[in-house]
MARMIPA-943819 format. One record per residue: residue number from 1; residue in three letters; x, y, z of N, C-alpha, C in turn. Coordinates in steps of 0.2 Angstrom, whole numbers, plus 5000, padded with zeros to 4 digits. Atoms other than C-alpha are relative to their C-alpha. Layout:
N
+-----+-----+------+------+------+------+------+------+------+------+------+
|   k |   r |   nx |   ny |   nz |  cax |  cay |  caz |   cx |   cy |   cz |
+-----+-----+------+------+------+------+------+------+------+------+------+
| NUM | ALA |    X |    Y |    Z |    X |    Y |    Z |    X |    Y |    Z |
...
+-----+-----+------+------+------+------+------+------+------+------+------+
***
This chain:
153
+-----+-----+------+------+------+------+------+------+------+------+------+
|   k |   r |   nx |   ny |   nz |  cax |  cay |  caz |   cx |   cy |   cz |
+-----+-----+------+------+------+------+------+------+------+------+------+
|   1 | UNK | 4999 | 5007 | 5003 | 5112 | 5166 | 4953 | 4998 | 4995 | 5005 |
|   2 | UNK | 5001 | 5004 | 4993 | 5113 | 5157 | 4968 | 4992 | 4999 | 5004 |
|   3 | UNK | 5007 | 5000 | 4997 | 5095 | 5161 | 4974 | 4994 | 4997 | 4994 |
|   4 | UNK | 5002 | 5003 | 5002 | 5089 | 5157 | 4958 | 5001 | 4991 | 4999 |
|   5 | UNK | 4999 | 5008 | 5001 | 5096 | 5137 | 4958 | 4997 | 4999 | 5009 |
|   6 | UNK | 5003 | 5000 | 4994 | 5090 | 5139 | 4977 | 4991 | 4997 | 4998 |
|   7 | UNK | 5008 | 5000 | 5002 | 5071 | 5140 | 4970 | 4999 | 4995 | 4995 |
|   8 | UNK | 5003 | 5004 | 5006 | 5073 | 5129 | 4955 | 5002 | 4994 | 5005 |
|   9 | UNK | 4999 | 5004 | 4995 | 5080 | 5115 | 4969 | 4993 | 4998 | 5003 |
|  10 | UNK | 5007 | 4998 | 4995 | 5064 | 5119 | 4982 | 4996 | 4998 | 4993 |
|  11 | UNK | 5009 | 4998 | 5005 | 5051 | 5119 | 4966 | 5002 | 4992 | 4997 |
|  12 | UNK | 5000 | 5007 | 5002 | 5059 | 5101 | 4959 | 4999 | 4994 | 5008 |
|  13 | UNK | 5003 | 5003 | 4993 | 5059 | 5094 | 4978 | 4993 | 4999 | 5000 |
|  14 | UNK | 5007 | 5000 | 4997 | 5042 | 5099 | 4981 | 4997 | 4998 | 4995 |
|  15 | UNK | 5004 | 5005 | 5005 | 5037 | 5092 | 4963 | 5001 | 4993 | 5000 |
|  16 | UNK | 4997 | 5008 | 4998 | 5047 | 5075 | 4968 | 4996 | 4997 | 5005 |
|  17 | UNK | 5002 | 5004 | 4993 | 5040 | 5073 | 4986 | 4990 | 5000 | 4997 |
|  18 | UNK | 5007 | 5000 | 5001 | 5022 | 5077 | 4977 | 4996 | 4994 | 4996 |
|  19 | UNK | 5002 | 5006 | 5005 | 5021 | 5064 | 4965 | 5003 | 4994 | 5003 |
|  20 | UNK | 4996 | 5007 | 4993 | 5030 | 5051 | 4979 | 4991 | 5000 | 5002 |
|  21 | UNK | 5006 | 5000 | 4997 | 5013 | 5058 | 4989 | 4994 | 4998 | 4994 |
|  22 | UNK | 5004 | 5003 | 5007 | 5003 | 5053 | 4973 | 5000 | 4995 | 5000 |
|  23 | UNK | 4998 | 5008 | 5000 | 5009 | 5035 | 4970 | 4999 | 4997 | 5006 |
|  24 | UNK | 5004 | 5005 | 4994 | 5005 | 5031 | 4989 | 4996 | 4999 | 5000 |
|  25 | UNK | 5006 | 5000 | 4999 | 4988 | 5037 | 4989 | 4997 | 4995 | 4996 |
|  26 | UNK | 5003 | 5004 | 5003 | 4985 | 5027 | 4974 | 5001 | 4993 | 5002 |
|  27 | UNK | 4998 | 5005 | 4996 | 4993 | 5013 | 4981 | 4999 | 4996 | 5005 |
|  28 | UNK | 5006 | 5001 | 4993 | 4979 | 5012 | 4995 | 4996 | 4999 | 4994 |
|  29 | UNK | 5008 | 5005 | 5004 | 4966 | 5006 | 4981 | 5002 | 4994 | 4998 |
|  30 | UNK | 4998 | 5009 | 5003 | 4975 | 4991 | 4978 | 4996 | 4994 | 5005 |
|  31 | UNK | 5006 | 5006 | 4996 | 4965 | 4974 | 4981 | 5003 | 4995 | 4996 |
|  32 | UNK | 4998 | 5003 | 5005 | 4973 | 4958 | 4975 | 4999 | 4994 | 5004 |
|  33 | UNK | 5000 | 5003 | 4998 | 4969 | 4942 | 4979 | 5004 | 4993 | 4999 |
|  34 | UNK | 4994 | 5005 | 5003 | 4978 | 4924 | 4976 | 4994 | 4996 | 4995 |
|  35 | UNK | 5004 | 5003 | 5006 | 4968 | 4920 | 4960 | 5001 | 4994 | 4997 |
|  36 | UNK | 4997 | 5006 | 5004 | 4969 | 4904 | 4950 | 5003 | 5002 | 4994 |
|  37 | UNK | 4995 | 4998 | 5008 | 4979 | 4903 | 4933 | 4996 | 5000 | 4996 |
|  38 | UNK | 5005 | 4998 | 5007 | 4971 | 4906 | 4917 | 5000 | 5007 | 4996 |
|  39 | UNK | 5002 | 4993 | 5007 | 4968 | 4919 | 4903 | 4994 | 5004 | 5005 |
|  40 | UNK | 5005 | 4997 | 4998 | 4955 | 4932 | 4904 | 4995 | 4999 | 4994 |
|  41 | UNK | 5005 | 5002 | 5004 | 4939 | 4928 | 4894 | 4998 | 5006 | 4996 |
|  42 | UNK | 5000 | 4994 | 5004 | 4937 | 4945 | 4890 | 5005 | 5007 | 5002 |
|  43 | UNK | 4996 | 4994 | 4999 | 4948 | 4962 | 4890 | 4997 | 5006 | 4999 |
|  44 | UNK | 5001 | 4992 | 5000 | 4943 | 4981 | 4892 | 5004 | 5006 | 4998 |
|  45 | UNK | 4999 | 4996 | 4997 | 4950 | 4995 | 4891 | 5000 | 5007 | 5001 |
|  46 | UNK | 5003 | 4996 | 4997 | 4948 | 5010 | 4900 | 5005 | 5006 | 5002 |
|  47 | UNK | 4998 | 4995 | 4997 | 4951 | 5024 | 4912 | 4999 | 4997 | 5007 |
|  48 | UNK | 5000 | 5002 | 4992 | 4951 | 5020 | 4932 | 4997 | 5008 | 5004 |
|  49 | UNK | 5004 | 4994 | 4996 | 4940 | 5031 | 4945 | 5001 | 4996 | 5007 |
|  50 | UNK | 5001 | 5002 | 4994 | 4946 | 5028 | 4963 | 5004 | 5007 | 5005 |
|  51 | UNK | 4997 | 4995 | 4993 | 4950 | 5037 | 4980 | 5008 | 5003 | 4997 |
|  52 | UNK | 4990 | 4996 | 5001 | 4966 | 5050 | 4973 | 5001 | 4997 | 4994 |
|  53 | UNK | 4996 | 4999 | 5007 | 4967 | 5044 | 4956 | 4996 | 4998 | 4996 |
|  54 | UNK | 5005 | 5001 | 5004 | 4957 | 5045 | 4942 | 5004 | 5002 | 4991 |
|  55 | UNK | 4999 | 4999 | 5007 | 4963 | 5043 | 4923 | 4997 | 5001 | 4995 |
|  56 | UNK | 5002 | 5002 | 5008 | 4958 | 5046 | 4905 | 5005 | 4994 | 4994 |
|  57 | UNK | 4997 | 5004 | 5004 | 4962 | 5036 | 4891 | 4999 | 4993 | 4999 |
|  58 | UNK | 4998 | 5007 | 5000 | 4968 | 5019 | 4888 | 5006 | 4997 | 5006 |
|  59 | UNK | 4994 | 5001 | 4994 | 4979 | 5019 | 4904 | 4997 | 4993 | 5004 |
|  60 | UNK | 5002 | 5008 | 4995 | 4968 | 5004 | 4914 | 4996 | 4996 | 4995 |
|  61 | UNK | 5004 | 5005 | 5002 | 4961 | 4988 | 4910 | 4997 | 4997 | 5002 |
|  62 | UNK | 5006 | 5005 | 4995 | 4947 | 4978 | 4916 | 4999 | 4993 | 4999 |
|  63 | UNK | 5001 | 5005 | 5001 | 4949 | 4959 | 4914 | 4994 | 4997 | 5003 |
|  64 | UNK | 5005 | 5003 | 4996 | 4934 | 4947 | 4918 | 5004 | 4993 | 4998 |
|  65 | UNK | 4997 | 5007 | 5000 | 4939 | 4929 | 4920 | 4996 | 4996 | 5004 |
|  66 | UNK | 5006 | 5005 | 4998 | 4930 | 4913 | 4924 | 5000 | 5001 | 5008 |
|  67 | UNK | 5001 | 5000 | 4993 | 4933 | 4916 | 4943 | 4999 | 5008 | 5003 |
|  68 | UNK | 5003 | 4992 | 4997 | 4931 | 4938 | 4944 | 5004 | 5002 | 4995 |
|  69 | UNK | 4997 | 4994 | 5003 | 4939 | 4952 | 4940 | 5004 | 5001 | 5003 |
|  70 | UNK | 4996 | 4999 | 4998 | 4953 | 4961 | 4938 | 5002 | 5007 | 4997 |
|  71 | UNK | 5002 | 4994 | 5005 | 4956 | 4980 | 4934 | 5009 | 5002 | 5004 |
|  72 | UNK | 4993 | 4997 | 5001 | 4977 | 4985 | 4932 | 5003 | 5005 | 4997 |
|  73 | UNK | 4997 | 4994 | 5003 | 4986 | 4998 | 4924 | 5004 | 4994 | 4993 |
|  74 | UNK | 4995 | 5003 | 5007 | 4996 | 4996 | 4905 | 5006 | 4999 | 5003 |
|  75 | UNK | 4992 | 5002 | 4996 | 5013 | 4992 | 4905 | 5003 | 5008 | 5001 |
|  76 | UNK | 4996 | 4994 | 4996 | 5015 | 5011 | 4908 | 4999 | 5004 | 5004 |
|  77 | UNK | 5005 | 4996 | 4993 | 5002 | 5017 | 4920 | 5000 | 4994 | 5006 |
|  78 | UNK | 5000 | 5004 | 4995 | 5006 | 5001 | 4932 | 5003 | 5003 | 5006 |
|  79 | UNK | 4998 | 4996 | 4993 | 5014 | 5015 | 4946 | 4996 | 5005 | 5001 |
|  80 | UNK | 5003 | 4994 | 4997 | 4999 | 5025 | 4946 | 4994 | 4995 | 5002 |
|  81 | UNK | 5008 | 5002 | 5001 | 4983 | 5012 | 4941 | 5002 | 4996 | 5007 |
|  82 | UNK | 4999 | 5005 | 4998 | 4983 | 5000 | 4954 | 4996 | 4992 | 5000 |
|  83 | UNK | 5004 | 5005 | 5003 | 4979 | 4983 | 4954 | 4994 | 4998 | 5004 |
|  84 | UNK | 5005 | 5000 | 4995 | 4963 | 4977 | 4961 | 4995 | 4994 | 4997 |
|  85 | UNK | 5004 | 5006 | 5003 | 4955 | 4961 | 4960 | 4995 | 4997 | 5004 |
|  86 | UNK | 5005 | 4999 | 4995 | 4939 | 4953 | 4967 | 4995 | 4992 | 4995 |
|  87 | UNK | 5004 | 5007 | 5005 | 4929 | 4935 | 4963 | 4996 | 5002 | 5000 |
|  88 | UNK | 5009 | 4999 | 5002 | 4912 | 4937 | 4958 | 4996 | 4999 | 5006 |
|  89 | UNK | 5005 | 5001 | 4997 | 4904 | 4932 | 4972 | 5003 | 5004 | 5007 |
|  90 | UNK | 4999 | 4996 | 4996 | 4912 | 4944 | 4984 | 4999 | 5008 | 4998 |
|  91 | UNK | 5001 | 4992 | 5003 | 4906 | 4960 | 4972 | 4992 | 5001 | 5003 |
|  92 | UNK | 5009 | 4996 | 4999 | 4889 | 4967 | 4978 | 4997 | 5002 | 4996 |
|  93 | UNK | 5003 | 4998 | 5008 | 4886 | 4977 | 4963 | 5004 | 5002 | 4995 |
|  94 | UNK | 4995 | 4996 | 5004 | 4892 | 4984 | 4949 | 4993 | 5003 | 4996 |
|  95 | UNK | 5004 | 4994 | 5005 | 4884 | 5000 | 4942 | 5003 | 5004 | 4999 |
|  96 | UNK | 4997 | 4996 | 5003 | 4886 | 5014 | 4932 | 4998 | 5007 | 5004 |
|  97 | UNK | 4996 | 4992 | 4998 | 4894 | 5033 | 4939 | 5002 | 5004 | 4996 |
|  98 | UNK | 4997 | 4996 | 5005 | 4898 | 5046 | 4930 | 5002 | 5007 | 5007 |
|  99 | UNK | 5001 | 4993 | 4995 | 4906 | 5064 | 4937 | 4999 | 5004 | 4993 |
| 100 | UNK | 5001 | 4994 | 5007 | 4903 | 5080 | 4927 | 5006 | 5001 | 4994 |
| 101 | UNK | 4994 | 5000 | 5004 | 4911 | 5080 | 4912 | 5004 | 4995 | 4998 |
| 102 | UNK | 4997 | 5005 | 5000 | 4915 | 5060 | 4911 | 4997 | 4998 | 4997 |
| 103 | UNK | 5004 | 5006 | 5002 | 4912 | 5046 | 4905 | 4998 | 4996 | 5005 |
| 104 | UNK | 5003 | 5004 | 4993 | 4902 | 5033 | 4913 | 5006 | 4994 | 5002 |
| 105 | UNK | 4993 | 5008 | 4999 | 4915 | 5020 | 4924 | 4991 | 4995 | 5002 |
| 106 | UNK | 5004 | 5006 | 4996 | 4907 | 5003 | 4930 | 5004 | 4999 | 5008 |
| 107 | UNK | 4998 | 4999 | 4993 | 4908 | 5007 | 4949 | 4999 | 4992 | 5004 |
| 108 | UNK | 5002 | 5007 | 4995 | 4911 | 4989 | 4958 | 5001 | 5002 | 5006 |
| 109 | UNK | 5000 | 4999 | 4993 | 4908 | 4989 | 4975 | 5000 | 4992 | 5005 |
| 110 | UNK | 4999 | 5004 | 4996 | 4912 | 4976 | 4987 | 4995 | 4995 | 5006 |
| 111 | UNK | 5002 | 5001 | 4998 | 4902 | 4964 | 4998 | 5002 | 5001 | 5008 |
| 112 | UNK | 4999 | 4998 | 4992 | 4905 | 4971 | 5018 | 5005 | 5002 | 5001 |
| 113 | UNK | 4993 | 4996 | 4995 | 4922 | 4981 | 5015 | 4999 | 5006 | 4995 |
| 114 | UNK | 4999 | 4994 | 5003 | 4925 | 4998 | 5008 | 5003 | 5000 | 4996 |
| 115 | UNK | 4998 | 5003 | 5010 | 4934 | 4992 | 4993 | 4997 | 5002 | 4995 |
| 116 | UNK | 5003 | 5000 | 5006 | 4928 | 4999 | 4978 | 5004 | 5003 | 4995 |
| 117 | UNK | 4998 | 4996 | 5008 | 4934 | 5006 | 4959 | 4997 | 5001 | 4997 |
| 118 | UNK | 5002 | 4997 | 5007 | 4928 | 5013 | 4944 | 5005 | 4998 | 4995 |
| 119 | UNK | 4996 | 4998 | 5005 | 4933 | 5009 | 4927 | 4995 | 5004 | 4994 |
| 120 | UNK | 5004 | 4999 | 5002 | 4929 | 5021 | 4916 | 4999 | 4999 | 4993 |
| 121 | UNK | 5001 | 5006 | 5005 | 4923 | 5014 | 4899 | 4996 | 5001 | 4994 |
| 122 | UNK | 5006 | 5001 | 5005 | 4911 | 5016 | 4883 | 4999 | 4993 | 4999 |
| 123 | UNK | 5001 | 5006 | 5002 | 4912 | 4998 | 4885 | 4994 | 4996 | 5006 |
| 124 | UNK | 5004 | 5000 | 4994 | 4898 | 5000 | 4901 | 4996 | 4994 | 4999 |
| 125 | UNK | 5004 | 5003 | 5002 | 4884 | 4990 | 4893 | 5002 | 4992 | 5000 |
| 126 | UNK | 4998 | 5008 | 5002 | 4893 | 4975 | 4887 | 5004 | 4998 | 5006 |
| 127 | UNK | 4994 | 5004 | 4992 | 4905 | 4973 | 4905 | 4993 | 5000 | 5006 |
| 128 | UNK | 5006 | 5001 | 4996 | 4886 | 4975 | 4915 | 4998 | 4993 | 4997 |
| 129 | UNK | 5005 | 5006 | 5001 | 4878 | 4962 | 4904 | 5006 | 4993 | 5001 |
| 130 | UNK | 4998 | 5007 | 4998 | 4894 | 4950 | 4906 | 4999 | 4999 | 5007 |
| 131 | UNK | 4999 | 5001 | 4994 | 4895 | 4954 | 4924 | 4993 | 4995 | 5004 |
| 132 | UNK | 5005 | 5004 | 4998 | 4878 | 4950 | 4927 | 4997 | 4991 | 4997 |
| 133 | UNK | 5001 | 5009 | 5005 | 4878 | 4931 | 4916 | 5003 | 4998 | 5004 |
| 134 | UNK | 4999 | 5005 | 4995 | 4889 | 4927 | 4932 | 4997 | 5004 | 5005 |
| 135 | UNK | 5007 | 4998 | 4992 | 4877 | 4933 | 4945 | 5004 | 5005 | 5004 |
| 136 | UNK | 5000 | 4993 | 4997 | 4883 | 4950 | 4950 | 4996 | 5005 | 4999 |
| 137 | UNK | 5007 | 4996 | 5003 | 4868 | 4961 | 4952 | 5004 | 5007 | 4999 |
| 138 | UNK | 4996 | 4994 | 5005 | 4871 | 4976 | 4940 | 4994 | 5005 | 5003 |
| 139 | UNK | 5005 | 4994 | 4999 | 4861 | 4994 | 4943 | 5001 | 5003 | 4994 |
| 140 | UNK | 4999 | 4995 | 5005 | 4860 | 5002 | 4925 | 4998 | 5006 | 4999 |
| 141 | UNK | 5001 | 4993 | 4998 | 4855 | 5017 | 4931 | 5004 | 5004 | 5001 |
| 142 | UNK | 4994 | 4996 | 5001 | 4868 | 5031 | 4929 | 5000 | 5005 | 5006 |
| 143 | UNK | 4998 | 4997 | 4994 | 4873 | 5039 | 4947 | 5004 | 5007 | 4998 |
| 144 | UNK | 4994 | 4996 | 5001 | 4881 | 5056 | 4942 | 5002 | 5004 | 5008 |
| 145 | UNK | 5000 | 5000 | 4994 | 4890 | 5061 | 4957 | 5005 | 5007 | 4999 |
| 146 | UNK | 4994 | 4992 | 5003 | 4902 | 5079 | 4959 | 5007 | 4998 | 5003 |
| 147 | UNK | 4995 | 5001 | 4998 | 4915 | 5069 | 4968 | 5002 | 4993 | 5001 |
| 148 | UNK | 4999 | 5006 | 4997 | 4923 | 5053 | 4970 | 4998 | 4997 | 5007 |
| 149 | UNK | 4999 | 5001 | 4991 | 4925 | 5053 | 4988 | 4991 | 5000 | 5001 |
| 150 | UNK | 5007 | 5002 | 4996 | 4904 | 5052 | 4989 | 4999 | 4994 | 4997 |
| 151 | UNK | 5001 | 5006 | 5001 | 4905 | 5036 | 4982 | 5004 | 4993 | 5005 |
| 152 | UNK | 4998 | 5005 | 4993 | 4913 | 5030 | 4997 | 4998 | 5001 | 5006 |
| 153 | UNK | 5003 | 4999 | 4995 | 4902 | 5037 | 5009 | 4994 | 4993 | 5000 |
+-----+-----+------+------+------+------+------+------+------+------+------+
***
């Protein structure tokens, strides 16, 4: 008896300290800047593709706003998605990724830092063509890659 509450112990710890190490890693894709006030002119939503965390669903969302973007978690994935914002004019591109067996995100990449995300979206088409009406050059070519991590080499 004793050995077993030993092991059930050990197996929820190491579930506990796993999911701690989870929510930090995700916690490294955050990017937020000091935006100005305002609405979002348009709403998304998605799924998120970044370094250690990658969701389905309706878990993230993509806002565009008359100064950039901004890609968050719902009010119930805000501990895993994080938040990540960026004005237009410090995005390099945005093109579309897919991994096997995805759907396509809109990979934004940054202008001279390592900063990037993915959201992922059947909303690709229409978040390319708003991105590009404020001067972000978009690639519509589909990158399929086998891993996140080569999309930050």
């Amino acid at each position: 008896m004793l050995l077993e509450i030993a092991l059930v112990v050990v197996l929820v710890l190491a579930g506990v300290s796993s999911f701690v190490v989870w929510i930090r890693r995700a916690a490294g894709n955050a990017r937020t800047i000091d935006p100005p006030a305002g609405g979002p002119a348009a709403l998304f939503r998605g799924g998120v593709m970044a370094r250690h965390v990658l969701t389905s669903g309706s878990l993230a969302r993509l806002e565009l706003f008359d100064w950039g973007v901004r890609l968050s978690g719902t009010v119930i994935s805000r501990w895993i998605v994080p938040t990540w914002e960026a004005t237009y004019d410090q995005l390099a591109i945005a093109e579309l990724v897919t991994l096997p067996a995805s759907r396509i995100a809109v990979w934004l990449r940054l202008r001279g830092e390592p900063h990037a995300i993915g959201f992922l979206t059947g909303d690709h088409r229409e978040i390319l063509t708003l991105l590009q009406e404020r001067g972000v050059p978009v690639n519509r070519a589909v990158t399929q890659v086998r891993r996140v991590e080569e999309l930050y080499r």
